[in-house]
PAZAPA-4460 file (N, C-alpha, C; in steps of 0.05 Angstrom, whole numbers, plus 32768, in hexadecimal, padded with zeros to 4 digits):
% residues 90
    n_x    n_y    n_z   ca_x   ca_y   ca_z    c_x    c_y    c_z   seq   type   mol
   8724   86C6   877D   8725   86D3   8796   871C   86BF   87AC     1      X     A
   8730   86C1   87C0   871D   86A9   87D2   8708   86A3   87E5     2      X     A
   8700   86A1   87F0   86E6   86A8   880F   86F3   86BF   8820     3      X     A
   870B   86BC   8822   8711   86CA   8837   8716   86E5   8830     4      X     A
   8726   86E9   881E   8725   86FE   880C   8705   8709   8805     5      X     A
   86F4   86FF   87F9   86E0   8707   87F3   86D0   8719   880C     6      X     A
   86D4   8710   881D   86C3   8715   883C   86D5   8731   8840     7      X     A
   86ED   8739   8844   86FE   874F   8844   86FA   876E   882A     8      X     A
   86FB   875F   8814   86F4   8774   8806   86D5   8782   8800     9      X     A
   86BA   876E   880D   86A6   8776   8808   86A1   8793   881D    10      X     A
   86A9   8799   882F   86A7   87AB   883F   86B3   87C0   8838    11      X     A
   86CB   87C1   8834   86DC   87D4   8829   86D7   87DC   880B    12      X     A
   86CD   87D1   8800   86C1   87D8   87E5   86A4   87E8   87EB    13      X     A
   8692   87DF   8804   8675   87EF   8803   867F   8806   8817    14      X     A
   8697   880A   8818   869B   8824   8830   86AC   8839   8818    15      X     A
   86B7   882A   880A   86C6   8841   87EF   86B1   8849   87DE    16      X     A
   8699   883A   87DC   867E   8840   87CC   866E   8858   87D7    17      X     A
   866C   8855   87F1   8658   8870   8806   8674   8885   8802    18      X     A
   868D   8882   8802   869A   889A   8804   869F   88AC   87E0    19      X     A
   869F   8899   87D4   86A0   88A3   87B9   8682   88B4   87B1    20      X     A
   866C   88A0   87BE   864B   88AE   87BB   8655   88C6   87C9    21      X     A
   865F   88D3   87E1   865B   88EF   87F6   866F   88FB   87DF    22      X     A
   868B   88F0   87D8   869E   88FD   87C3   8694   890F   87AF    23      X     A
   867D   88F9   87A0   8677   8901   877F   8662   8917   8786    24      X     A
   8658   890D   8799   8642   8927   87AD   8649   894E   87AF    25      X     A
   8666   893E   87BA   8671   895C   87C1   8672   8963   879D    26      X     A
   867C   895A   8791   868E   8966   8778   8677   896E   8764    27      X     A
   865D   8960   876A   864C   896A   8757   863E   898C   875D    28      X     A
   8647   898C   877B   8640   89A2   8783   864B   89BB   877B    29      X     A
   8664   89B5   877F   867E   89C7   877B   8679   89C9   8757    30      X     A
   867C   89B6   8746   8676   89BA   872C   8656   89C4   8729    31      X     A
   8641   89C6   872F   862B   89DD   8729   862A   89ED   8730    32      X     A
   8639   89FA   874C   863C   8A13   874D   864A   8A20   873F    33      X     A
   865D   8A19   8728   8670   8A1D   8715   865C   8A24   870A    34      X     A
   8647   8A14   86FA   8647   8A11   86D5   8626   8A1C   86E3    35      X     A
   8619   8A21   86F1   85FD   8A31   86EF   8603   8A4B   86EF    36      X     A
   85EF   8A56   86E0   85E5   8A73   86E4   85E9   8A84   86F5    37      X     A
   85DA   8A6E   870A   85CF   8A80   8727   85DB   8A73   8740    38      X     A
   85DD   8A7B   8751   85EB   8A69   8768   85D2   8A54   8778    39      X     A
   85BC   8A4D   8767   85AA   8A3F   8773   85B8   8A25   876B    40      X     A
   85AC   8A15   8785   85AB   89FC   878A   85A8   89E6   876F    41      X     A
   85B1   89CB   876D   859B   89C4   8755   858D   89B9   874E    42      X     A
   857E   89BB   873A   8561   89B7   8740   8560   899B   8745    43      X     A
   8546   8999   874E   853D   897E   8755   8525   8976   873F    44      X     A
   8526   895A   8731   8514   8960   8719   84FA   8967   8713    45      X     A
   84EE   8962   872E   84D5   8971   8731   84CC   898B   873F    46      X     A
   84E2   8993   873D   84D4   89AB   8745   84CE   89C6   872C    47      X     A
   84BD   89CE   8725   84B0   89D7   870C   84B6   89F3   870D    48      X     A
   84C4   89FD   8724   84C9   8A16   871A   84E9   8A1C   870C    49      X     A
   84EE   8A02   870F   8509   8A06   86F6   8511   89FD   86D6    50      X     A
   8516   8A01   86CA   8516   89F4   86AE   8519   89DC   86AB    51      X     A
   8509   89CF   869F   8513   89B0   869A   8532   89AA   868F    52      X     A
   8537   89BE   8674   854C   89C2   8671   8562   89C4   868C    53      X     A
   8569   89D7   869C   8577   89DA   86B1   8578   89B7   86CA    54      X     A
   855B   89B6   86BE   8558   8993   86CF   856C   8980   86CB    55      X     A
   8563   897C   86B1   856D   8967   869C   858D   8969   869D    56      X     A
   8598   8979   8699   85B8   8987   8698   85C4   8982   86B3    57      X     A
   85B8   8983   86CB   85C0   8983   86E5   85C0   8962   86E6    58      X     A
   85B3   8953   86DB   85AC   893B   86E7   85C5   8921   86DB    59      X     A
   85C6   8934   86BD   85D6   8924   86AA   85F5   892F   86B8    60      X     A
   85FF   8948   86BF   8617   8949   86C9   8616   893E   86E3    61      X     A
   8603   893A   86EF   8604   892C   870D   8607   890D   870B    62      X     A
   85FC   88FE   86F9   8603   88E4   86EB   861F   88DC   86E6    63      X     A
   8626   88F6   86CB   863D   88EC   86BC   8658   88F2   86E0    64      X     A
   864B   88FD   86ED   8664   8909   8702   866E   88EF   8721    65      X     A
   8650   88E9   8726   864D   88CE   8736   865A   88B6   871F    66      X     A
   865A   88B0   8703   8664   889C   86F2   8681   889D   86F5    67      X     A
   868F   88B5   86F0   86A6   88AC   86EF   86B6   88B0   870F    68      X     A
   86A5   88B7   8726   86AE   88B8   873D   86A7   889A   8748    69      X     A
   8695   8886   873D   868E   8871   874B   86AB   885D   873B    70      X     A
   86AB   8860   871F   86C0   8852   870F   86DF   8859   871B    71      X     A
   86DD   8870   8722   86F6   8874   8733   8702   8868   8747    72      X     A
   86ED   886D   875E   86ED   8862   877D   86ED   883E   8773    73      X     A
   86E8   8840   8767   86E2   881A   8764   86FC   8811   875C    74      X     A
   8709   8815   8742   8723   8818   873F   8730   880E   8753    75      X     A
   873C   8831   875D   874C   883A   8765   8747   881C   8787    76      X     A
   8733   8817   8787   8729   8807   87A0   8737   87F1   879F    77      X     A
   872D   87E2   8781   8734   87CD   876F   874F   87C2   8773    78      X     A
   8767   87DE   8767   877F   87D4   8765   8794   87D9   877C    79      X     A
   8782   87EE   8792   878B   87ED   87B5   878F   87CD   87BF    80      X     A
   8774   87C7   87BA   876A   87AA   87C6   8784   8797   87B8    81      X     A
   8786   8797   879F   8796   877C   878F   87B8   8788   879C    82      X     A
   87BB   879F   8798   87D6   87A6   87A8   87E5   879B   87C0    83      X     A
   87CA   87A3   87D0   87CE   8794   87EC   87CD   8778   87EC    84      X     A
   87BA   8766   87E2   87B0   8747   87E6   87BA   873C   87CD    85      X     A
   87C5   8749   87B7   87D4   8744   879F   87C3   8726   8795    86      X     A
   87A1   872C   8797   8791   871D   8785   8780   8731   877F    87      X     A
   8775   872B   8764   875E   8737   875A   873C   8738   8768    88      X     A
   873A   874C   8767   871E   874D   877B   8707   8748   876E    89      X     A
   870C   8744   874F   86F1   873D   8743   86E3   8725   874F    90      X     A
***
C-alpha cells in the first residue's frame, strides 16, 4: 500500500470503526430486549442486585455481538476500499 494510500484509508477505517461501535450498540439492545425475562435494561457487572448469571450471559452476548459487527464493518470497509483504489489495504 503506498503513503498516499495509507494516509486516505486511516480515517475512513476509524470512522467505519465508531459507526460499527454505535451499530453493534443498537443491535445488542434490540437482541436483549428479545432474549431477557424482563424488559430491564442490562445489567451492568457490578451492580449486585442482579444475578451474576444474568451478568455473565449479557456480557458474553454483548462481546460475541460487537465481534462479529467489528469483523463485519472491517471487511466490508476492507474490500469497499480495494474496490475503489483496487490495492489491498493491509
Amino acid at each position: 500500500m503506498s503513503p498516499a494510500s495509507k494516509v486516505l484509508y486511516k480515517p475512513l477505517s476509524i470512522v467505519a470503526s465508531v459507526a460499527g461501535g454505535l451499530l453493534a450498540g443498537k443491535i445488542f439492545t434490540e437482541v436483549w430486549q428479545r432474549i431477557s425475562p424482563s424488559d430491564e435494561e442490562p445489567p451492568e457487572p457490578k451492580d449486585l442486585t442482579r444475578s451474576t448469571r444474568e451478568a455473565l450471559i449479557a456480557a458474553a452476548v454483548q462481546g460475541l455481538i460487537f465481534g462479529l459487527v467489528r469483523a463485519s464493518v472491517d471487511r466490508a470497509s476492507a474490500k469497499g476500499y480495494a474496490a475503489v483504489t483496487h490495492e489491498d489495504p493491509r
